[in-house]
mmCIF file of the N, C-alpha and C atoms, coordinates in Angstrom:
data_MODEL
# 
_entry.id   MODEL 
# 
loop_
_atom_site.group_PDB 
_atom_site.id 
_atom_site.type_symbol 
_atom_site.label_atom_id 
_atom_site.label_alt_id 
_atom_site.label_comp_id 
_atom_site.label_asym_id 
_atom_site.label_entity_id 
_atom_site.label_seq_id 
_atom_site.pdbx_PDB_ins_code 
_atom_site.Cartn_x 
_atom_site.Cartn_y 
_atom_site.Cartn_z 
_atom_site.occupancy 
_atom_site.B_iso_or_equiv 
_atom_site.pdbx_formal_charge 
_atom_site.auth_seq_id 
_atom_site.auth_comp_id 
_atom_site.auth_asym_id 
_atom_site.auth_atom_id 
_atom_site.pdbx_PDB_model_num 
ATOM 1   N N  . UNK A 1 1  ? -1.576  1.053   8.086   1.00 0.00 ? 1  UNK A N  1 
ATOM 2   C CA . UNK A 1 1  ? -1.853  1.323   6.694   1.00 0.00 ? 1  UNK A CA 1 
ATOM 3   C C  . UNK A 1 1  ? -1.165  0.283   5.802   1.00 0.00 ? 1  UNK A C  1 
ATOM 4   N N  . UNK A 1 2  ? 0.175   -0.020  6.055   1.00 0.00 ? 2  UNK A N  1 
ATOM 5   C CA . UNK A 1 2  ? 0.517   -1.268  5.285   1.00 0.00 ? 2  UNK A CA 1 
ATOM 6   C C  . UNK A 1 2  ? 0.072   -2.849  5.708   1.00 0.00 ? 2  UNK A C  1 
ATOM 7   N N  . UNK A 1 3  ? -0.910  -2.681  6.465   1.00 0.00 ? 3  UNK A N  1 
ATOM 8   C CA . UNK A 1 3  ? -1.760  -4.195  6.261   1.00 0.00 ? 3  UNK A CA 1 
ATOM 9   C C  . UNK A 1 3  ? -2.738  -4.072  5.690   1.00 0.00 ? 3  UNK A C  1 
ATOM 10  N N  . UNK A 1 4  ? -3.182  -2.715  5.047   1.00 0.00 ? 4  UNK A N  1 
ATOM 11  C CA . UNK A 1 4  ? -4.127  -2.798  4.393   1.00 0.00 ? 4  UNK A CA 1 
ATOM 12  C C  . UNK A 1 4  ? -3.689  -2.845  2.662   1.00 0.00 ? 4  UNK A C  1 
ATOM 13  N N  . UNK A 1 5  ? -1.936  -2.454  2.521   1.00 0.00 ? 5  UNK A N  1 
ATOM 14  C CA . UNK A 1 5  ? -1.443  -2.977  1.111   1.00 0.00 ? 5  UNK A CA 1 
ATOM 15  C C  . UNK A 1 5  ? -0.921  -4.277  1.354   1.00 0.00 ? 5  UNK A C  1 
ATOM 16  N N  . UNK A 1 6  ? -0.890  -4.868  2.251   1.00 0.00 ? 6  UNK A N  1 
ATOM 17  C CA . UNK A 1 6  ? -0.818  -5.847  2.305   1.00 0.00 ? 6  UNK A CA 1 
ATOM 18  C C  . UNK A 1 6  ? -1.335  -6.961  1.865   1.00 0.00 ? 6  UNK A C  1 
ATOM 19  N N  . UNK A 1 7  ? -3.406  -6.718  2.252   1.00 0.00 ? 7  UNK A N  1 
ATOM 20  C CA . UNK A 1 7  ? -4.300  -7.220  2.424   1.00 0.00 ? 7  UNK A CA 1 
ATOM 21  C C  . UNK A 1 7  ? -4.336  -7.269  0.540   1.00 0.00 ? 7  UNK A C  1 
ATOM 22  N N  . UNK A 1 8  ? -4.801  -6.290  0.330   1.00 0.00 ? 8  UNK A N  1 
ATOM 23  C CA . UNK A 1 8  ? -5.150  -5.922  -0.718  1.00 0.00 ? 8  UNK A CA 1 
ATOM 24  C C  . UNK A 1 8  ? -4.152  -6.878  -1.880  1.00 0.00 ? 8  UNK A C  1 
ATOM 25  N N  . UNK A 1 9  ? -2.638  -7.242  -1.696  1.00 0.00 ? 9  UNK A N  1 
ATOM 26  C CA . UNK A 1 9  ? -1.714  -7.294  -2.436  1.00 0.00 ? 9  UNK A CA 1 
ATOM 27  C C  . UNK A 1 9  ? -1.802  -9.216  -2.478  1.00 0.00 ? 9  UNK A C  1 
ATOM 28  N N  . UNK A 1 10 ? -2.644  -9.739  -1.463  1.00 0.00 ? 10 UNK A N  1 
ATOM 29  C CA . UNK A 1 10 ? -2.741  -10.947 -0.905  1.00 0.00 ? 10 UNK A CA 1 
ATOM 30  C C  . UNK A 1 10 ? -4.248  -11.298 -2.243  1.00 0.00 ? 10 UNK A C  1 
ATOM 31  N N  . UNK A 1 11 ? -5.005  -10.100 -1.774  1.00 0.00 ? 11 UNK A N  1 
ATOM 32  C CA . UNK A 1 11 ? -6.450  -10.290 -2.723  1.00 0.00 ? 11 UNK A CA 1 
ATOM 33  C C  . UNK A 1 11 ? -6.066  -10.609 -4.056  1.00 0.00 ? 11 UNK A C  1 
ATOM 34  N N  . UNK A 1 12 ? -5.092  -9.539  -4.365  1.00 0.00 ? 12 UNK A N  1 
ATOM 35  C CA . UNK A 1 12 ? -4.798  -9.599  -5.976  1.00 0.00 ? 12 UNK A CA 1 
ATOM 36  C C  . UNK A 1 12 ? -3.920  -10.851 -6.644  1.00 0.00 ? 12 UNK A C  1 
ATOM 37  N N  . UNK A 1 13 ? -3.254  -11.808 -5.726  1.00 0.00 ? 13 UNK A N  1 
ATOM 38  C CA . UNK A 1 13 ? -2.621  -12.334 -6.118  1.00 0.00 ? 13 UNK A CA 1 
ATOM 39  C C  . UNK A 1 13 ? -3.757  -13.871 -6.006  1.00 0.00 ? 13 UNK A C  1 
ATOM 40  N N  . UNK A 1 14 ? -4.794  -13.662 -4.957  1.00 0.00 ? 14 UNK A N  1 
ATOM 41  C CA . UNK A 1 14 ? -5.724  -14.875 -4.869  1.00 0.00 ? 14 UNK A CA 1 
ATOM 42  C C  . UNK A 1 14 ? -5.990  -14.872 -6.143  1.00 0.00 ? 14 UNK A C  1 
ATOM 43  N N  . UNK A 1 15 ? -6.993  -13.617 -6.728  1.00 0.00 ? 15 UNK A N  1 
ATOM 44  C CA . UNK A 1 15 ? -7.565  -13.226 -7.877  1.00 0.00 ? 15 UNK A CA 1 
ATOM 45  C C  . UNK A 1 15 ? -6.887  -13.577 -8.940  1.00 0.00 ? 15 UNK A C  1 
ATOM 46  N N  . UNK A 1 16 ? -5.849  -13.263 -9.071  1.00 0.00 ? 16 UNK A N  1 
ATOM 47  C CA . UNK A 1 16 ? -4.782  -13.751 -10.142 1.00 0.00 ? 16 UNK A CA 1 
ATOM 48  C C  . UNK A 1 16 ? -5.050  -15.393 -10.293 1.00 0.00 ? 16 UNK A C  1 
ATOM 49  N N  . UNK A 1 17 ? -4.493  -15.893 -9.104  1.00 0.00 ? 17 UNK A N  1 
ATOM 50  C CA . UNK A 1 17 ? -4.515  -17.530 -9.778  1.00 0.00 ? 17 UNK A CA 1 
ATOM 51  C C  . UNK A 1 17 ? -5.883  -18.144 -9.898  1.00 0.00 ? 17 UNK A C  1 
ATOM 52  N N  . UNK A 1 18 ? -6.554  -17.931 -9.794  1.00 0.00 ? 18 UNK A N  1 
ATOM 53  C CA . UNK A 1 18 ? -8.353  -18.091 -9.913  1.00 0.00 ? 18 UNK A CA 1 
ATOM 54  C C  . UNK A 1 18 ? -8.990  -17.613 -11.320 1.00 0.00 ? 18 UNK A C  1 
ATOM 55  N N  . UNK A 1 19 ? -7.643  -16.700 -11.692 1.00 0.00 ? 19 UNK A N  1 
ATOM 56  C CA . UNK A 1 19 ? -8.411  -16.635 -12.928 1.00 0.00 ? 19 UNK A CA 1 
ATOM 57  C C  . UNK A 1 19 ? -9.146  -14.945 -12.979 1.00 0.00 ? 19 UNK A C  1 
ATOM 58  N N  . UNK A 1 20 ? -9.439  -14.532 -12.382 1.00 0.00 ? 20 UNK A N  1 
ATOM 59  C CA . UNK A 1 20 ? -9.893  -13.045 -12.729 1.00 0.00 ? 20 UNK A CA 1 
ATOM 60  C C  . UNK A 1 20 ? -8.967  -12.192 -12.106 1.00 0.00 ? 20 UNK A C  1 
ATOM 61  N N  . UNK A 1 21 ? -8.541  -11.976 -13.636 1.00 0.00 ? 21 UNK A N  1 
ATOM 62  C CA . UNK A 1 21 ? -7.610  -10.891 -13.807 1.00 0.00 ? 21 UNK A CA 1 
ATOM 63  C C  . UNK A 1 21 ? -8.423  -9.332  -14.054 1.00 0.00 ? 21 UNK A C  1 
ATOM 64  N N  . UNK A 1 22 ? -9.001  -9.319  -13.905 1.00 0.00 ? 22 UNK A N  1 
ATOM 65  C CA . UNK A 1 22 ? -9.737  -7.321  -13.753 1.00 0.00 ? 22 UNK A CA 1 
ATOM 66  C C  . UNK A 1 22 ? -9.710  -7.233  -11.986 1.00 0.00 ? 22 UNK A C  1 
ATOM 67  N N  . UNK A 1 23 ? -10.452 -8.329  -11.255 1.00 0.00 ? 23 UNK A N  1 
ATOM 68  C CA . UNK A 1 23 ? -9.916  -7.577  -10.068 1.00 0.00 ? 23 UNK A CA 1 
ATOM 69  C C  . UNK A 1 23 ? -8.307  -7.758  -9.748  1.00 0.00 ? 23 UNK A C  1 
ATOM 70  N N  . UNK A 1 24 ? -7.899  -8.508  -9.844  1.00 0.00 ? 24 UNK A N  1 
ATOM 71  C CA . UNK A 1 24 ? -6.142  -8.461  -9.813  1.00 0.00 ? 24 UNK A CA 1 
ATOM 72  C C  . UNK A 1 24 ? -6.113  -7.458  -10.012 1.00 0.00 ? 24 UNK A C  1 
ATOM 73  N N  . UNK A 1 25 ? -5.971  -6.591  -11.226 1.00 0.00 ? 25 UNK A N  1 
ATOM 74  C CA . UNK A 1 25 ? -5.542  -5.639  -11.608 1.00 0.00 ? 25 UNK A CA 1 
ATOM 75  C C  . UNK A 1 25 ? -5.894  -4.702  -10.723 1.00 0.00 ? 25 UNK A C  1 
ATOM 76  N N  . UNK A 1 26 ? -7.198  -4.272  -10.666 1.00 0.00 ? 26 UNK A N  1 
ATOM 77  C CA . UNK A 1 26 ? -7.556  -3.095  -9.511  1.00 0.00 ? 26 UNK A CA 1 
ATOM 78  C C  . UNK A 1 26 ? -6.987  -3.747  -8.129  1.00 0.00 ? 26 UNK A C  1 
ATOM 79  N N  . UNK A 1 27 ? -7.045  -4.647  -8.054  1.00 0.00 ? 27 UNK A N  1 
ATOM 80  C CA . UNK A 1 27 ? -6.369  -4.597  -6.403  1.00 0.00 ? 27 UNK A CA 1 
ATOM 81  C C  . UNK A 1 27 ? -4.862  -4.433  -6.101  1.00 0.00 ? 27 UNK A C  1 
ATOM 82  N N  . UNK A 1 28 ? -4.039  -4.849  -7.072  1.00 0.00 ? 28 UNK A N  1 
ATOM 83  C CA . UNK A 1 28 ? -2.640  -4.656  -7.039  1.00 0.00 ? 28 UNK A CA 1 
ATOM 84  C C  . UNK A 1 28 ? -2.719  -2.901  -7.233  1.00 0.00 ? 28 UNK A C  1 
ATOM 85  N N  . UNK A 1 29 ? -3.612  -2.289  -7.831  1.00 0.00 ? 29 UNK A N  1 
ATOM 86  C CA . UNK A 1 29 ? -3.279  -0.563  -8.338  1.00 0.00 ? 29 UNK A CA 1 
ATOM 87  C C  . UNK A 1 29 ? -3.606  -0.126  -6.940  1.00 0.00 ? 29 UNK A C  1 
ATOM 88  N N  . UNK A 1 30 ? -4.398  -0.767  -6.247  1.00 0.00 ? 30 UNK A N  1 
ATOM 89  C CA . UNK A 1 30 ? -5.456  0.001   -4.872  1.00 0.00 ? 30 UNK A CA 1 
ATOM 90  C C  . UNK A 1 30 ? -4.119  0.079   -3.940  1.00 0.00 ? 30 UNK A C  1 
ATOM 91  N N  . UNK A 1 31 ? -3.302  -1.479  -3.877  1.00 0.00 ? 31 UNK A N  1 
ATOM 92  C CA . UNK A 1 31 ? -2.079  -1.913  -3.120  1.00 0.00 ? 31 UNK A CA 1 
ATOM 93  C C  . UNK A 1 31 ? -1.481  -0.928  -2.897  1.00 0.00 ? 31 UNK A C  1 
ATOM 94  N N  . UNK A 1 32 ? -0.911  -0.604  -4.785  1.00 0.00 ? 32 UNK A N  1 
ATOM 95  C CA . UNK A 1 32 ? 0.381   0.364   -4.739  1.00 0.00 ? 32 UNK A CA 1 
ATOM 96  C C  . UNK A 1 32 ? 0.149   1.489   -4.318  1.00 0.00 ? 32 UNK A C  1 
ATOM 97  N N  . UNK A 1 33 ? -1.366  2.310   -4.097  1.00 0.00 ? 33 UNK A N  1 
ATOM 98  C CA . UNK A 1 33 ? -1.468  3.965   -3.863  1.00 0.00 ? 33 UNK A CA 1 
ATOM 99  C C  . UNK A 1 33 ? -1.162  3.401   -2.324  1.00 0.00 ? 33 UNK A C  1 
ATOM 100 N N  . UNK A 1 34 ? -2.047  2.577   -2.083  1.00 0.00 ? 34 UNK A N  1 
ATOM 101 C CA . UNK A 1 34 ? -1.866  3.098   -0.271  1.00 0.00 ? 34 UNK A CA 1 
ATOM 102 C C  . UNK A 1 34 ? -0.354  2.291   0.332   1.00 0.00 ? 34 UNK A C  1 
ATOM 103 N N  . UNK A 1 35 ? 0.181   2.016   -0.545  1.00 0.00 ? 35 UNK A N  1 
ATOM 104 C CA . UNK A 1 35 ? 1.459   1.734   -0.211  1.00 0.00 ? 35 UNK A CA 1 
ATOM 105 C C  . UNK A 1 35 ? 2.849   2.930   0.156   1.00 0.00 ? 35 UNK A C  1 
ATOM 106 N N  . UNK A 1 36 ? 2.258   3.632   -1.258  1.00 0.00 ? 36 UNK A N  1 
ATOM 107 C CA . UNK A 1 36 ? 3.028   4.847   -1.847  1.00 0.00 ? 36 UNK A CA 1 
ATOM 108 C C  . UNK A 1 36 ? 2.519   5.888   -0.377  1.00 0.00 ? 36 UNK A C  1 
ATOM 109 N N  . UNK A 1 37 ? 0.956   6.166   0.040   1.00 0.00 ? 37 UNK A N  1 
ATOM 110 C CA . UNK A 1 37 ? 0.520   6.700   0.717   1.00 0.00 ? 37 UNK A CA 1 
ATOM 111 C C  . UNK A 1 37 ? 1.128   6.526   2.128   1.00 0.00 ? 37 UNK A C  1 
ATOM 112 N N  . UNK A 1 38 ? 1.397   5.507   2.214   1.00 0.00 ? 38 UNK A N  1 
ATOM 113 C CA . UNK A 1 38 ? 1.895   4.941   3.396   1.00 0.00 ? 38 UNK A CA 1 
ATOM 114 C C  . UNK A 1 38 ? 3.424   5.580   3.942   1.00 0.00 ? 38 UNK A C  1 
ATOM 115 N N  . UNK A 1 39 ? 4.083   4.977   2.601   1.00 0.00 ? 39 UNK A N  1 
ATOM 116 C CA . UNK A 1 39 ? 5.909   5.577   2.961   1.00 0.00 ? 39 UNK A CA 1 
ATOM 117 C C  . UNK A 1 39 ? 5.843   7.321   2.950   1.00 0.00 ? 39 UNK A C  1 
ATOM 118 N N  . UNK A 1 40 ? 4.739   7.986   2.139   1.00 0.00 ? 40 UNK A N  1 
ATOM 119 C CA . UNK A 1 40 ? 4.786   9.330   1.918   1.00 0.00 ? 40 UNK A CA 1 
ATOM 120 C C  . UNK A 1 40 ? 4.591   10.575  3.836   1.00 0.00 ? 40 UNK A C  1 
ATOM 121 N N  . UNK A 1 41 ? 3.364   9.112   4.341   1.00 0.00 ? 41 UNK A N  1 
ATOM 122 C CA . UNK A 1 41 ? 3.133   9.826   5.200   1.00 0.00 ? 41 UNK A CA 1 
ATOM 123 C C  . UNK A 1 41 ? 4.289   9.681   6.435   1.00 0.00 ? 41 UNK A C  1 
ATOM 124 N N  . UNK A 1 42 ? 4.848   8.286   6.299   1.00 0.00 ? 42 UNK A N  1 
ATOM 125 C CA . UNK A 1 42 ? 6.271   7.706   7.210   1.00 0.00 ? 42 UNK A CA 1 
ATOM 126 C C  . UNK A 1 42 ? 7.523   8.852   7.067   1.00 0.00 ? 42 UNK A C  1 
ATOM 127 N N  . UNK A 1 43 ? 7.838   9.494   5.872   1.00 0.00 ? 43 UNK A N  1 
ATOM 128 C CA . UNK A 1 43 ? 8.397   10.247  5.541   1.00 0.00 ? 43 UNK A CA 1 
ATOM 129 C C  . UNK A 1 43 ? 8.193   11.816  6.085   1.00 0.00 ? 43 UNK A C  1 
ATOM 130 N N  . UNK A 1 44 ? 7.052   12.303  6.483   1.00 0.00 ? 44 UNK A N  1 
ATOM 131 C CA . UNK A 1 44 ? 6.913   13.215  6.846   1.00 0.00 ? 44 UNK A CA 1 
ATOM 132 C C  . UNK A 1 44 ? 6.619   13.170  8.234   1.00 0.00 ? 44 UNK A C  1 
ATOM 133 N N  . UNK A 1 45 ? 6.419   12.415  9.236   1.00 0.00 ? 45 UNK A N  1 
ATOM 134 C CA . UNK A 1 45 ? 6.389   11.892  10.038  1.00 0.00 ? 45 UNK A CA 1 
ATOM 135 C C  . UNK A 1 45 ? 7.652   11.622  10.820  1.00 0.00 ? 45 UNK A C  1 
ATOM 136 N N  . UNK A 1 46 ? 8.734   11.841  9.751   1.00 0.00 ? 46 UNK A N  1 
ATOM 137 C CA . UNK A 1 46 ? 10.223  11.036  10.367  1.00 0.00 ? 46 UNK A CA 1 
ATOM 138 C C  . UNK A 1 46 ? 10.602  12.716  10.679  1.00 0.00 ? 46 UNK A C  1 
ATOM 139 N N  . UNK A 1 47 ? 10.844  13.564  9.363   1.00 0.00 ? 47 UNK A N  1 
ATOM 140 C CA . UNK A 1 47 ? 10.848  15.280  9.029   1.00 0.00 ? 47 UNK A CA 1 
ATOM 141 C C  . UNK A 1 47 ? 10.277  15.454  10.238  1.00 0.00 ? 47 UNK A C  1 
ATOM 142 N N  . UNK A 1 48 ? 9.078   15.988  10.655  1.00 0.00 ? 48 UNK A N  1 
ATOM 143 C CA . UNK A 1 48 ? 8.325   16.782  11.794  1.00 0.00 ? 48 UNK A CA 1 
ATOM 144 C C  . UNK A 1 48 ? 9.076   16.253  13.068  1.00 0.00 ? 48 UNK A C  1 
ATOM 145 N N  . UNK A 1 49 ? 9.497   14.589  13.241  1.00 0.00 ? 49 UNK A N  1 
ATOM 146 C CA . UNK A 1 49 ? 10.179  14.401  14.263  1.00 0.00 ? 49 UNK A CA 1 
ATOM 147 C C  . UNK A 1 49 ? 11.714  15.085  14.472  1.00 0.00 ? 49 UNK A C  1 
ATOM 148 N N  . UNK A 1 50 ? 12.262  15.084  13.356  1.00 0.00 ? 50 UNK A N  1 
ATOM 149 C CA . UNK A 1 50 ? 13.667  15.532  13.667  1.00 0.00 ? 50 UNK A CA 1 
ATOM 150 C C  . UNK A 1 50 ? 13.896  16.991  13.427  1.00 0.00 ? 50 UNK A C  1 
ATOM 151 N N  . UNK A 1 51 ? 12.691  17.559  13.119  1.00 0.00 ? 51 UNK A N  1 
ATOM 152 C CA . UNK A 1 51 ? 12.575  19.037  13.361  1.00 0.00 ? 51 UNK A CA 1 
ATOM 153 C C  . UNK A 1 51 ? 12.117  19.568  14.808  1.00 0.00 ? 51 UNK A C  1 
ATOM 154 N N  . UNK A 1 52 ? 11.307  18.520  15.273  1.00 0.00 ? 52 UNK A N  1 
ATOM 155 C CA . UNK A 1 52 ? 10.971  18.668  16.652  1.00 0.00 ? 52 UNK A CA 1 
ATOM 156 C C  . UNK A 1 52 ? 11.725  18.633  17.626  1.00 0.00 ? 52 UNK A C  1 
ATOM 157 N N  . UNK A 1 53 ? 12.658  17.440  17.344  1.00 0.00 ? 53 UNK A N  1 
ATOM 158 C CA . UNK A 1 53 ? 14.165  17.236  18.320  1.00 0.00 ? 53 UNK A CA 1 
ATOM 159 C C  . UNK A 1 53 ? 15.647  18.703  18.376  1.00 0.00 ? 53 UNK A C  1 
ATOM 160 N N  . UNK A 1 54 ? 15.333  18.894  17.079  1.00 0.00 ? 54 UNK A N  1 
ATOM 161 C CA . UNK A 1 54 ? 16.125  19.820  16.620  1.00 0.00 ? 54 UNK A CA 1 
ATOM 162 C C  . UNK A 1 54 ? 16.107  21.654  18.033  1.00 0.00 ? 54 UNK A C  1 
# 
């Protein structure tokens, strides 16, 4: 999932120096959810493990 904010964070910054700034913008916003999405699900993922060990 974080090569796909990755990907996305690579797009927005092409976009940026090229000059179109509207997709920049949506692609850096697309970045940050599945970024956020990413650590949210790492986070609960870490929880279920050390409840499991427990």
């Amino acid at each position: 999932m974080l090569n796909w904010a990755i990907l996305f964070l690579i797009v927005a910054l092409v976009a940026a120096v090229l000059g179109f700034g509207g997709i920049a913008g949506t692609a850096i916003g697309i970045a940050k959810i599945i970024f956020v999405v990413a650590i949210v699900l790492f986070l609960i993922s870490a929880v279920m493990h050390m409840m499991r060990r427990a």
